[in-house]
BATORVO-347879 format. One line per 3 residues: their letters; for each residue x, y negated, z of N, C-alpha, C. Coordinates in steps of 0.1 Angstrom, whole numbers. Example, Ala and Ser with C-alpha at 12.3 -4.5 7.8 and 13.67 -1.06 7.14 Angstrom:
! residues 2
AS = 132:57:78:123:45:78:132:33:78; 128:22:71:137:11:71:129:0:79
This chain:
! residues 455
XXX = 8:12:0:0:0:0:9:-12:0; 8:-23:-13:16:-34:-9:7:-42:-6; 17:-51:7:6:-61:15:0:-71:8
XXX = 7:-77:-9:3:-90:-13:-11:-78:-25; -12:-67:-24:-26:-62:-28:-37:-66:-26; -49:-61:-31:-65:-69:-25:-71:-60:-18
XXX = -63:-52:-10:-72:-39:-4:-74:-44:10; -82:-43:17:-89:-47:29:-76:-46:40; -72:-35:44:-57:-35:48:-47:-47:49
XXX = -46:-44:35:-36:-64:30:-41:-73:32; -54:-78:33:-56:-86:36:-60:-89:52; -61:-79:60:-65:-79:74:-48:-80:79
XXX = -36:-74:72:-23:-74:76:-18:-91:75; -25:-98:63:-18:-109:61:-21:-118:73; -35:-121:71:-42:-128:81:-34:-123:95
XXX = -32:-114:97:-29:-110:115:-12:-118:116; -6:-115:101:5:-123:104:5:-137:105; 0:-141:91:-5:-160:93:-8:-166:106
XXX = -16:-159:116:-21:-161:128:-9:-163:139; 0:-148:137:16:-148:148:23:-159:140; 27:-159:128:30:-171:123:26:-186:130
XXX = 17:-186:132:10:-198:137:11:-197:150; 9:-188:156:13:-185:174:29:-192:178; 34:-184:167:53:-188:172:51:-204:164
XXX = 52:-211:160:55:-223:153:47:-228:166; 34:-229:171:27:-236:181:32:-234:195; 40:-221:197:48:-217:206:63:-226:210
XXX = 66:-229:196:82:-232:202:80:-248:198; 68:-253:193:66:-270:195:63:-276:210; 50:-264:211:48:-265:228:62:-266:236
XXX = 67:-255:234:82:-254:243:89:-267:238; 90:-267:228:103:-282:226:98:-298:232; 85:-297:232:78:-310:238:76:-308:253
XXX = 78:-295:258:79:-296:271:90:-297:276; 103:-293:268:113:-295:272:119:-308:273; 115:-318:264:122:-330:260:115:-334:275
XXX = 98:-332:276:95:-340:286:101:-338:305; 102:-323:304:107:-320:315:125:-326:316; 131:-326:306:145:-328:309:148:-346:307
XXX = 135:-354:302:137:-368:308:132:-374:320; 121:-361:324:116:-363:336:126:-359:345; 136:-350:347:147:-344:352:155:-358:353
XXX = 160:-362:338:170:-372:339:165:-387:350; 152:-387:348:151:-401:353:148:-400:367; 144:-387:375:144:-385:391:159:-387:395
XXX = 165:-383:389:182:-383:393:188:-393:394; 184:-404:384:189:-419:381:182:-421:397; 170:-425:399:168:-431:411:169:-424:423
XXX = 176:-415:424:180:-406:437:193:-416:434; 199:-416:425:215:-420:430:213:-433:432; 201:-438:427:204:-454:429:197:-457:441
XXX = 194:-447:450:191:-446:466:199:-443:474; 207:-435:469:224:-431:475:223:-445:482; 230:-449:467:242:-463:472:232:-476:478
XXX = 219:-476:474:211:-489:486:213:-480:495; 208:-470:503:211:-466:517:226:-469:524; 237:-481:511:249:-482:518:248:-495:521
XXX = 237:-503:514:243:-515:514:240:-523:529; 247:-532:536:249:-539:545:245:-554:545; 242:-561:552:247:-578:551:256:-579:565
XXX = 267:-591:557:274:-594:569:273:-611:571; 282:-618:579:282:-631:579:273:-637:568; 265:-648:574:263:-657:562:252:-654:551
XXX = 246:-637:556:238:-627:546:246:-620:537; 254:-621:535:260:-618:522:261:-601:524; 254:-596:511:252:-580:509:267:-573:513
XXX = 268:-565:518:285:-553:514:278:-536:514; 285:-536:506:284:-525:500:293:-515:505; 295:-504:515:301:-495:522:298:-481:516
XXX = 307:-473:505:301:-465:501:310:-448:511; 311:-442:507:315:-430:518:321:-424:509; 332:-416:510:342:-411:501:340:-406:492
XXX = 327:-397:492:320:-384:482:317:-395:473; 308:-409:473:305:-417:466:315:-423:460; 322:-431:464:334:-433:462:344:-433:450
XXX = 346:-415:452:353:-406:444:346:-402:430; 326:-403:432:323:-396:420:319:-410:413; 320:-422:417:319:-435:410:332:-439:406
XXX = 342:-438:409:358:-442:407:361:-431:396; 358:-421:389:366:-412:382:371:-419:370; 382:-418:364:386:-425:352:379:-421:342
XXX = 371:-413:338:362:-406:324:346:-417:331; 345:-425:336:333:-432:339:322:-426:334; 318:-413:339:308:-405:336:295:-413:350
XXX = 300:-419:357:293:-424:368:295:-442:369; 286:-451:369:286:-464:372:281:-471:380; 280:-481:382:265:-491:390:276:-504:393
XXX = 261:-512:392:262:-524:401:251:-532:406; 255:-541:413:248:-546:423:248:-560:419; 232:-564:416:232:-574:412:226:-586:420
XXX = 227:-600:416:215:-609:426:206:-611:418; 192:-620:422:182:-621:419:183:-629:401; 197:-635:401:197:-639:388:207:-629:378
XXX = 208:-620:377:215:-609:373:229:-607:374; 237:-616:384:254:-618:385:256:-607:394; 268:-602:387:274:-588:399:274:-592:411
XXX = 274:-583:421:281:-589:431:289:-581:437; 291:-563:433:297:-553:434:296:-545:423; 303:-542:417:301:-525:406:315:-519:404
XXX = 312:-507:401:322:-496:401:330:-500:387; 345:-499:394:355:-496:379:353:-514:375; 351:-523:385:355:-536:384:351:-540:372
XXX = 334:-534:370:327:-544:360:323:-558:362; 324:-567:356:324:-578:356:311:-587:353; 301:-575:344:287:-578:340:277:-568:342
XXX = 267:-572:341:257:-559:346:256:-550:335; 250:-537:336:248:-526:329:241:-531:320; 229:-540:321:218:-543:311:211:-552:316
XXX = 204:-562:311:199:-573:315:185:-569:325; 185:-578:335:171:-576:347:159:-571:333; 147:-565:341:133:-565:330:132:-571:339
XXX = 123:-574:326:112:-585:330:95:-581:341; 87:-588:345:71:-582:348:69:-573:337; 67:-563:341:61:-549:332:68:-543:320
XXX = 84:-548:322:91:-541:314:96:-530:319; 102:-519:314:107:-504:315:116:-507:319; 118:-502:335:135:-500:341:143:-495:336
XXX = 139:-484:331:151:-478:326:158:-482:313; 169:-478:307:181:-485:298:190:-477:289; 192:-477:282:201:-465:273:215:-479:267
XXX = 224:-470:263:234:-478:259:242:-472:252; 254:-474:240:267:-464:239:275:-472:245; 285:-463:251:300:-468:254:311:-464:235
XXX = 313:-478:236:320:-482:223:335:-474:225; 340:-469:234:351:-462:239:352:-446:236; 340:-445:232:336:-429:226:332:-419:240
XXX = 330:-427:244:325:-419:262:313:-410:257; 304:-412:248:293:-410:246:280:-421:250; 265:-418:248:254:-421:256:255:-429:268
XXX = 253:-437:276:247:-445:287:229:-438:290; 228:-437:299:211:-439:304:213:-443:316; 204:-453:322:201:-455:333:194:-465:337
XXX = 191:-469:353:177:-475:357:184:-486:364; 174:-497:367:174:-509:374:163:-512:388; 168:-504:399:155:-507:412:162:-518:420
XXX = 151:-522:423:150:-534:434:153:-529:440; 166:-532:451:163:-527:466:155:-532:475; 151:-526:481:138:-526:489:139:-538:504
XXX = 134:-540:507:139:-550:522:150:-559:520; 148:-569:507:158:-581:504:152:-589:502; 157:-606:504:156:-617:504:167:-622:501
XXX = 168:-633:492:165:-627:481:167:-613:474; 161:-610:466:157:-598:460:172:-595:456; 176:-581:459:188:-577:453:185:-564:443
XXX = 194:-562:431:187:-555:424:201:-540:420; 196:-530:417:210:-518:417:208:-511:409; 217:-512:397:216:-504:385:229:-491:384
XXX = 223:-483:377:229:-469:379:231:-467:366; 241:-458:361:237:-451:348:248:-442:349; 247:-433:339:254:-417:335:254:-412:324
XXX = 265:-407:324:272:-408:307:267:-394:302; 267:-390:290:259:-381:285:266:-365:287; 278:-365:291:279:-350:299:281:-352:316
XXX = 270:-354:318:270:-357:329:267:-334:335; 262:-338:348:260:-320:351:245:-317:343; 234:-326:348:222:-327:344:224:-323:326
XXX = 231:-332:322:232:-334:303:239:-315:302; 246:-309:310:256:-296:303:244:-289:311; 235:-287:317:224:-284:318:212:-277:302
XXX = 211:-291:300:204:-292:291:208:-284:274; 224:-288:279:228:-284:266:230:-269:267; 235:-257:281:231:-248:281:211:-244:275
XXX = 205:-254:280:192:-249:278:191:-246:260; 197:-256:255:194:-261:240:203:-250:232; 215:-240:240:225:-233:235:217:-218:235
XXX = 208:-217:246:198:-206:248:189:-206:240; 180:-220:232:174:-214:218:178:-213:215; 189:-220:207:198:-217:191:198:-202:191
XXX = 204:-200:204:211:-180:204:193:-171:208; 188:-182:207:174:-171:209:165:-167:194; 168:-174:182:166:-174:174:168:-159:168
XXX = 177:-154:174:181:-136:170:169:-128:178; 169:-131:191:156:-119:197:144:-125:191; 137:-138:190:125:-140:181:122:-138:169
XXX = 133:-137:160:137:-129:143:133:-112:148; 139:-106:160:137:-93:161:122:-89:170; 118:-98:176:104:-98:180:93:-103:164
XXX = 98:-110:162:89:-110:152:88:-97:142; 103:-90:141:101:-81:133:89:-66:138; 90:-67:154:85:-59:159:70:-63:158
XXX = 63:-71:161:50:-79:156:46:-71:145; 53:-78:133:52:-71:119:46:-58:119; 59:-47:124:54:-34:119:40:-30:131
XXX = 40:-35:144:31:-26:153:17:-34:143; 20:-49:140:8:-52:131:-6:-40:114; 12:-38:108:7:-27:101:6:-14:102
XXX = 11:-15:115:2:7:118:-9:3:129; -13:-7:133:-28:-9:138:-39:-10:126; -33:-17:120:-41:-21:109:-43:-3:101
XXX = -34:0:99:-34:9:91:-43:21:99; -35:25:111:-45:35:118:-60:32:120; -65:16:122:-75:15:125:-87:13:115
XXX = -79:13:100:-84:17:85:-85:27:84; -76:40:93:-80:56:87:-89:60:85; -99:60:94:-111:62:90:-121:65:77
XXX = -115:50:79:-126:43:63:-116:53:53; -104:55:52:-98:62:41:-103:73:38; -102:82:51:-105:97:51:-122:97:48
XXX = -132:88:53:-143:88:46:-142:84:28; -132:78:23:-132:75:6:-130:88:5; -121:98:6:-117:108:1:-128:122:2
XXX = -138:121:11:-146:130:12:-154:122:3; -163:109:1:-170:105:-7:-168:110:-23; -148:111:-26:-151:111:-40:-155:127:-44
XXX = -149:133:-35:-159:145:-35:-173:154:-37; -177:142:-34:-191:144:-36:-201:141:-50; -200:152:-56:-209:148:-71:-224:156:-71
XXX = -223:159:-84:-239:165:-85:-243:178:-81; -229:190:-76:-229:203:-77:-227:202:-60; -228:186:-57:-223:190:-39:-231:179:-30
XXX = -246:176:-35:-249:169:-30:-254:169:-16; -253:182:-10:-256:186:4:-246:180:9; -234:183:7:-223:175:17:-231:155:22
XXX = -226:155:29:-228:144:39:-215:134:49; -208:124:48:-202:119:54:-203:121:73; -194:126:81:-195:127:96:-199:113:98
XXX = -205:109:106:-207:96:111:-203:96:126; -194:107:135:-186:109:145:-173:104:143; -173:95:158:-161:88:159:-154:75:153
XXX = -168:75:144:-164:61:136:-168:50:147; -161:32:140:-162:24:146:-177:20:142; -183:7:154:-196:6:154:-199:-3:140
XXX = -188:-6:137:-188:-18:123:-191:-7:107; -186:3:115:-183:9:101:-197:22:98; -201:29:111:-214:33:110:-228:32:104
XXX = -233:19:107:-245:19:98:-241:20:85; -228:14:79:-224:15:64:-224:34:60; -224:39:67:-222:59:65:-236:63:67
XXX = -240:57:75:-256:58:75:-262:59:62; -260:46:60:-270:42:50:-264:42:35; -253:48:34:-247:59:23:-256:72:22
XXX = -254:79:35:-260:94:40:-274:92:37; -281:82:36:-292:81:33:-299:82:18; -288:76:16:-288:68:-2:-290:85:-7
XXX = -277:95:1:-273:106:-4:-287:114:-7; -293:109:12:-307:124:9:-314:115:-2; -317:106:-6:-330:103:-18:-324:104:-30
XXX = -312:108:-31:-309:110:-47:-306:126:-48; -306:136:-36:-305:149:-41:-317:153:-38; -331:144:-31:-343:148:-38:-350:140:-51
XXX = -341:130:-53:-342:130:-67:-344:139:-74; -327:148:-75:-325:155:-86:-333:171:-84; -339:174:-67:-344:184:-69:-357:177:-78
XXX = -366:166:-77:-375:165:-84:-369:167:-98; -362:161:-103:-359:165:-118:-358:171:-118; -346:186:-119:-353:201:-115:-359:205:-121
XXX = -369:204:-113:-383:209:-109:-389:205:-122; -389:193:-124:-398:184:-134:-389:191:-148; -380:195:-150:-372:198:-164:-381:218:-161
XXX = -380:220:-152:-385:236:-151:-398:234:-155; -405:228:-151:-422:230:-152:-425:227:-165; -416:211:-172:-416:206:-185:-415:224:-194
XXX = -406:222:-194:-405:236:-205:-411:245:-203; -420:252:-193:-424:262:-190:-440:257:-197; -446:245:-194:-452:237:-201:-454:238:-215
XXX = -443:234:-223:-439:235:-236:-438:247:-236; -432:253:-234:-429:272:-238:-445:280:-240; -453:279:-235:-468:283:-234:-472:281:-252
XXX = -480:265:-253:-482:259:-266:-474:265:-278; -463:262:-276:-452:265:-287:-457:283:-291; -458:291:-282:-456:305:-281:-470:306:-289
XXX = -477:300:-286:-495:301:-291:-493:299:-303; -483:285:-305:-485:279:-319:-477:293:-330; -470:290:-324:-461:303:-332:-462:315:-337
XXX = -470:322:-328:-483:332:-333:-497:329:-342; -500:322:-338:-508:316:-350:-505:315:-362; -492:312:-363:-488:305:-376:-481:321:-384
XXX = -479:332:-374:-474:339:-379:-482:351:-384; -492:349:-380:-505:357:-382:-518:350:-388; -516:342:-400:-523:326:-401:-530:338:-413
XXX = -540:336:-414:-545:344:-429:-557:335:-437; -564:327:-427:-576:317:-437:-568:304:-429; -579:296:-441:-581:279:-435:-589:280:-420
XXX = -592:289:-414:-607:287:-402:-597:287:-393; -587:293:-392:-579:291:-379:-571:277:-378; -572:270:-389:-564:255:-390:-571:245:-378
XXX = -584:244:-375:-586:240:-365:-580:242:-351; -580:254:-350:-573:259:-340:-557:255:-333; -551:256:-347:-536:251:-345:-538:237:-342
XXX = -548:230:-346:-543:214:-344:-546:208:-335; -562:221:-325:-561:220:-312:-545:219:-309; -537:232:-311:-527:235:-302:-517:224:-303
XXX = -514:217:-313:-503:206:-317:-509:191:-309; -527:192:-309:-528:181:-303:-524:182:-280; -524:194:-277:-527:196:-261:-508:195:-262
XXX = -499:200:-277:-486:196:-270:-481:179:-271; -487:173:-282:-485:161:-286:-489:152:-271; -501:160:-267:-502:150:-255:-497:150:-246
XXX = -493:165:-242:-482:165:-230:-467:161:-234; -465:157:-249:-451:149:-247:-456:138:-243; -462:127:-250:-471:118:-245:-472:113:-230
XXX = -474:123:-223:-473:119:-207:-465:121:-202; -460:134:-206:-443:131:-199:-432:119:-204; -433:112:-215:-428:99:-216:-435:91:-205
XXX = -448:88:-207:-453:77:-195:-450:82:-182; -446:92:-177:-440:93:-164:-427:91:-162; -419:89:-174:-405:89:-174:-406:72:-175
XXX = -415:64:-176:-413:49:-183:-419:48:-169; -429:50:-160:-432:51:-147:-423:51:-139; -416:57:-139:-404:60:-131:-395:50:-128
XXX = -391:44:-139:-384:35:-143:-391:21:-143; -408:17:-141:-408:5:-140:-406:-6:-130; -403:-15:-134:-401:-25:-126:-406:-37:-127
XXX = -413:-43:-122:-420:-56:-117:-415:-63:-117; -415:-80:-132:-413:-92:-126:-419:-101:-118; -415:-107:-110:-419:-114:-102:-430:-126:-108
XXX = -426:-129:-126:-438:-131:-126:-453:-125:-133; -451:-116:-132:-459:-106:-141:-473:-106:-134; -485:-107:-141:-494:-108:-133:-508:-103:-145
XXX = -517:-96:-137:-529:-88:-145:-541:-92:-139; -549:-91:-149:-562:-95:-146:-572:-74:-146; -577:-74:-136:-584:-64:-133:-600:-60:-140
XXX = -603:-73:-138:-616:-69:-149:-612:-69:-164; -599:-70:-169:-595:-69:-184:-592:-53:-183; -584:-51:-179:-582:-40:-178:-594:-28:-174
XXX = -602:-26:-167:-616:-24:-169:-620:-22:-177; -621:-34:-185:-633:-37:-197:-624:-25:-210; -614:-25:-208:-602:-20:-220:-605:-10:-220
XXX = -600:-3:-204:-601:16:-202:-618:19:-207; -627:14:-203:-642:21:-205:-642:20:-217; -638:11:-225:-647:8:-241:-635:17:-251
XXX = -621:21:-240:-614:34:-251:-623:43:-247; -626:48:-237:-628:62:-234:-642:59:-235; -652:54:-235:-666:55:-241:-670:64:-253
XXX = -660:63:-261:-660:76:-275:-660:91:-268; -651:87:-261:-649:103:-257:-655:107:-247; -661:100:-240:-674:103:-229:-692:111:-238
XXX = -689:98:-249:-704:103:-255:-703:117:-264; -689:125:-267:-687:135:-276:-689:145:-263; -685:143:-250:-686:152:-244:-699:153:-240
XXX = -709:144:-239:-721:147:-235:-726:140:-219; -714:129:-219:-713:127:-202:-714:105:-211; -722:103:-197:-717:87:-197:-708:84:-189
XXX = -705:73:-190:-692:61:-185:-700:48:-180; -699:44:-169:-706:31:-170:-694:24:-158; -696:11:-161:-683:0:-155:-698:-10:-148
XXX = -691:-13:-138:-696:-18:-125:-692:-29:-119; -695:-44:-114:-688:-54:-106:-680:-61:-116; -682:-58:-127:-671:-64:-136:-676:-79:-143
XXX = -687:-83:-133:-697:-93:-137:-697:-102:-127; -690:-98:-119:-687:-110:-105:-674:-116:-104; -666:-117:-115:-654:-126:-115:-642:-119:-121
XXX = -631:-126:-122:-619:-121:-125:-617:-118:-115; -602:-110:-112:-597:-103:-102:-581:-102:-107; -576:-114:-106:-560:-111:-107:-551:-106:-93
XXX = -542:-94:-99:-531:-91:-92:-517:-89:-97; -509:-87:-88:-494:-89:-96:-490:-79:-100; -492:-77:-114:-487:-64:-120:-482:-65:-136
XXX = -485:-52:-139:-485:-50:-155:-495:-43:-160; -499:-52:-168:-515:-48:-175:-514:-37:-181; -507:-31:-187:-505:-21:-199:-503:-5:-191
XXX = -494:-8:-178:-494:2:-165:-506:10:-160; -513:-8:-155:-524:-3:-149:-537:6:-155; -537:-3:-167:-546:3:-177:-544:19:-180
XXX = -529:22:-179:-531:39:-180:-530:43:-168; -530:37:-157:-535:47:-144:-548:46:-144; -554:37:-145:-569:36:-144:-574:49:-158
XXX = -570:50:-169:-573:61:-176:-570:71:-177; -559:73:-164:-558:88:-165:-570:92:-154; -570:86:-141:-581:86:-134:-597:87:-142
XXX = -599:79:-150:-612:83:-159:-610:92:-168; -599:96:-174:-602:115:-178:-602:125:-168; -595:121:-156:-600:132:-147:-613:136:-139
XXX = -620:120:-140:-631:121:-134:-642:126:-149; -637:123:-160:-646:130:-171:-644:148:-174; -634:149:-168:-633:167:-174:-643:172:-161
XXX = -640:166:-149:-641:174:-140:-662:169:-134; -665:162:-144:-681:157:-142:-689:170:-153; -698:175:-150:-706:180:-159:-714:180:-168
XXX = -717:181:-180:-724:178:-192:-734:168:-185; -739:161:-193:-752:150:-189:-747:143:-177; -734:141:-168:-729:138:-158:-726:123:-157
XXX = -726:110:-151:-719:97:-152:-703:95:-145; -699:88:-150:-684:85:-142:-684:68:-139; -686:65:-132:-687:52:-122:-673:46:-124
XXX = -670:35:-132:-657:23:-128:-666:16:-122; -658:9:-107:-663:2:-97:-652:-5:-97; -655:-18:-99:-644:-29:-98:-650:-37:-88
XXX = -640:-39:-76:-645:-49:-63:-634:-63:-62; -637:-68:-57:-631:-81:-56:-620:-80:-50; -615:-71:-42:-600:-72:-29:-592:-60:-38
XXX = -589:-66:-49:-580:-54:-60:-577:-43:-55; -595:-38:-59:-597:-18:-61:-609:-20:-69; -606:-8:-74:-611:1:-83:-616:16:-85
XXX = -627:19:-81:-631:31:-77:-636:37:-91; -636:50:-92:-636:59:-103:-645:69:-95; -656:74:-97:-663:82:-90:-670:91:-104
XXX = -671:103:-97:-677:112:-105:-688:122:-102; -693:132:-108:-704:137:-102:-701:152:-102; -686:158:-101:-686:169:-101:-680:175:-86
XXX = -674:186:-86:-678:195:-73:-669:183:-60; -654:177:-66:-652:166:-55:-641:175:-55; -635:173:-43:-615:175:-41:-620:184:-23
XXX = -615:197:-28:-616:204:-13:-610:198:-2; -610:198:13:-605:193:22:-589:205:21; -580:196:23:-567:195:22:-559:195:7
XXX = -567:196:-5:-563:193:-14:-554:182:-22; -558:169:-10:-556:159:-16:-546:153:-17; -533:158:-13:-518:157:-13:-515:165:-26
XXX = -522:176:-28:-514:184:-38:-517:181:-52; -527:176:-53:-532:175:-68:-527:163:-73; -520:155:-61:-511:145:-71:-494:150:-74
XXX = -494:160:-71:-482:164:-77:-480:170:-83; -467:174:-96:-465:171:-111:-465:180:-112; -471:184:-123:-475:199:-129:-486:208:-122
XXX = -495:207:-109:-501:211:-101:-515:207:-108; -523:223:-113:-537:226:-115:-545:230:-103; -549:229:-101:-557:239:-92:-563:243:-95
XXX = -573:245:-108:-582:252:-114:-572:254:-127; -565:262:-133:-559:259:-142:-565:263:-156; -578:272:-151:-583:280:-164:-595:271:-167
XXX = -598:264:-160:-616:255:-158:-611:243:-167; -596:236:-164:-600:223:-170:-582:226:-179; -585:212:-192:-571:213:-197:-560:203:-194
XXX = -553:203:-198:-540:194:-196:-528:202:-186; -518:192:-187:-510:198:-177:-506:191:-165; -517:188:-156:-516:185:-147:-503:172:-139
XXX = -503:159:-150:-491:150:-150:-500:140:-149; -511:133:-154:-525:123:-151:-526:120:-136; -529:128:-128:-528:121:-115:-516:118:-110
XXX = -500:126:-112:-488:120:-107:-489:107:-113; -491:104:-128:-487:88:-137:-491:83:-128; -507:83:-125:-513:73:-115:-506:72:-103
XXX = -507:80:-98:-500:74:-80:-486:69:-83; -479:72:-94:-465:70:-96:-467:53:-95; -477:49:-105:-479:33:-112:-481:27:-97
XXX = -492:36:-94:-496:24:-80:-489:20:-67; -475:30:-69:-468:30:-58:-458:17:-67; -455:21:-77:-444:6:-79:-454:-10:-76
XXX = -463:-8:-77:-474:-20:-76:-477:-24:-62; -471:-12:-52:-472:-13:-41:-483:-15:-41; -492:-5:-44:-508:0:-37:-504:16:-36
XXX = -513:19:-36:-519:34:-34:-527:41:-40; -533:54:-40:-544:60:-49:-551:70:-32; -565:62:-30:-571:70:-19:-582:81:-27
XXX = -582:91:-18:-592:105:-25:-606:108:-12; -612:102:-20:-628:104:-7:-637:112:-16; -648:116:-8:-664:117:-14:-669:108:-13
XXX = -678:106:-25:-688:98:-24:-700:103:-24; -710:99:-11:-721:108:-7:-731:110:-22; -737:124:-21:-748:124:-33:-737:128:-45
XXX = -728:124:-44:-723:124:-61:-710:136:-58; -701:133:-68:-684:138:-65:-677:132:-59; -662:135:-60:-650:130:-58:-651:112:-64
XXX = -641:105:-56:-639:91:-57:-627:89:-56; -617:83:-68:-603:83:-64:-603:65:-68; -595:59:-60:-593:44:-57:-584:35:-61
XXX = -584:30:-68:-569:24:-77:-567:12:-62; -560:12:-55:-564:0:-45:-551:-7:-45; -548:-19:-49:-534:-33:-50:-537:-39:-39
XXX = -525:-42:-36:-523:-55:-23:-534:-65:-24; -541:-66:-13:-549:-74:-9:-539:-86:-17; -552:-103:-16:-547:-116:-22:-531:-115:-28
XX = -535:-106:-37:-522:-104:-45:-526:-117:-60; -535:-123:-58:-539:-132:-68:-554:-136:-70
């Protein structure tokens, strides 16, 4: 895996570094700004400790006049020839009146009201740096004032520069901590991706000869679960997909195989014109079962635009005035109902509906009796009732007769039993339903019923 790749890995590795990246840079500014502040806060406590030293020396003698009595240890570390140490003692108008090493002028001019005591300087002698402060001594009249300063290797300053010699040489263990970051970064990352890997590699596994297999959904993380779930899911509705196909390719031909066998013989034993009726029976019962098995396969496959929209009493009016021919050859009427109290739009496809509604009125026409009526009932809350006057749908039948290829009388009525699947097929993309009742006095009642104020 290379890290500058677009695999989830590489990018969860980059980010984790960008982040340490950002930790150490935020890390060693913090530290440098705490250092500058701590080691001037250091420097400038020290300036006025010393410049407390030496007021704790000062005296007046005759006349007022300040003396300055310092004690040998002072003395000695203010007297050194490398003037790493200074001061003087000034009066209220800035004139010496004592300083170390027989300076003749002050360190730096008095401040003023609300100016910064403290003072920086070079020594032009190559000493280095000057810093240092100007306090009032305390209990004077006039005001006496004591300036200090210390040269830049002072102990405090080789302090510092130990501290400053400690990053430079720390730059090798944070180069090798960072390297350590790095790798623990990419075997977290990576172990905590195994998972997900070892589920790719079972997934590709899985084709059409293995659709029982199933992804473990044990042990996984809680991020990553519902996504196995709802794979495992996807899994079970597409291998009862394909058992429906199957099924539906088995029944299909077994379907065809029948007709074909009939036709075949016929044709092979064909001796007058009188049997030509007969064959074109047989070409018409296969023509129509290709016929439906295309509209189940275009069923299958429909899909609803959002703006597609049907009017219910058209569709109505359409199905009775086809099938009116073929009601009056059989000896049965057709009559359409409610179709005189308004339109009735819902969200659909006209051309759909119209053959669920007509497979429903051939079913209710085979299965009505000579001289029998078949009732379309169109109501206002988009349904459509189909009622007929024959024996009606036994109690518990009513699951089974909408499934594909399923007669239940198979010798009584014809077709191949695919008419009621189209319909409930249609009505389920339409998000309705197909309900199966009696209707008292008469037959069976099957229900084209669409989403309530669907229009």
């Amino acid at each position: 895996m290379s890290m500058f790749s677009n695999s989830l890995a590489a990018r969860l590795i980059r980010r984790m570094l960008a982040i340490v990246a950002l930790g150490f840079v935020l890390l060693l500014v913090i530290l440098s700004v705490q250092y500058a502040m701590e080691r001037d806060s250091l420097r400038d406590r020290t300036l006025l400790a010393q410049a407390g030293d030496i007021a704790a020396h000062i005296s007046f003698g005759e006349g007022g006049m300040p003396v300055l009595s310092l004690p040998k240890s002072l003395e000695e570390a203010y007297g050194r020839p490398d003037r790493q140490y200074m001061f003087a003692l000034l009066d209220g108008r800035g004139r010496v009146l004592d300083a170390s090493h027989g300076l003749a002028s002050p360190l730096a001019p008095l401040p003023g009201p609300g100016d910064d005591a403290y003072f920086a300087f070079a020594d032009l002698s190559g000493r280095g740096d000057y810093y240092g402060v100007t306090m009032q001594v305390p209990n004077t009249s006039p005001p006496l004032y004591l300036q200090v300063a210390q040269g830049s290797v002072h102990p405090d300053v080789l302090a510092d520069s130990l501290v400053s010699e400690f990053l430079e040489q720390s730059w090798v263990f944070l180069l090798v901590l960072a390297a350590l970051i790095v790798a623990v970064t990419v075997w977290t990352v990576r172990q905590s991706l195994a998972p997900l890997t070892r589920l790719s590699a079972l997934a590709r596994g899985i084709g059409p000869g293995s659709l029982d297999r199933r992804l473990p959904e044990n042990g996984l993380p809680e991020e990553v679960r519902p996504l196995v779930g709802a794979f495992n899911a996807a899994l079970d509705r597409i291998e009862r997909g394909y058992a429906r196909e199957r099924e539906f390719t088995a029944n299909a031909a077994h379907e065809l195989r029948t007709p074909l066998a009939v036709l075949k013989a016929h044709i092979e034993t064909l001796s007058a014109l009188d049997e030509v009726p007969q064959l074109v029976e047989e070409l018409d019962g296969i023509e129509r079962l290709v016929a439906q098995l295309l509209w189940l396969a275009q069923a299958d496959a429909l899909e609803l635009r959002p703006d597609e929209w049907a009017g219910l009493q058209d569709v109505a009016l359409d199905v009775t005035r086809l099938l009116a021919p073929v009601a009056v050859r059989a000896g049965k009427s057709l009559e359409l109902t409610g179709a005189d109290d308004g339109p009735v739009r819902v969200r659909g496809n006209a051309g759909f509906l119209a053959l669920a509604l007509r497979n429903l009125v051939e079913n209710a026409l085979a299965h009505s009796p000579p001289g029998g009526t078949v009732e379309v009932r169109l109501r206002r809350a988009g349904r459509i009732d189909v009622i007929d006057e024959g024996p009606g749908v036994a109690p518990g039948d009513e699951a089974r007769i909408f499934e594909r290829f399923v007669r239940l009388q198979p010798h009584a009525y014809g077709g191949a039993g695919l008419g009621l699947s189209i319909a409930r097929r249609i009505a389920e993309v339409h998000g309705g339903r197909i309900e199966v009742t009696r209707e008292p006095g008469r037959g069976a009642a099957f229900s084209l019923v669409l989403p309530s104020g669907s229009g």
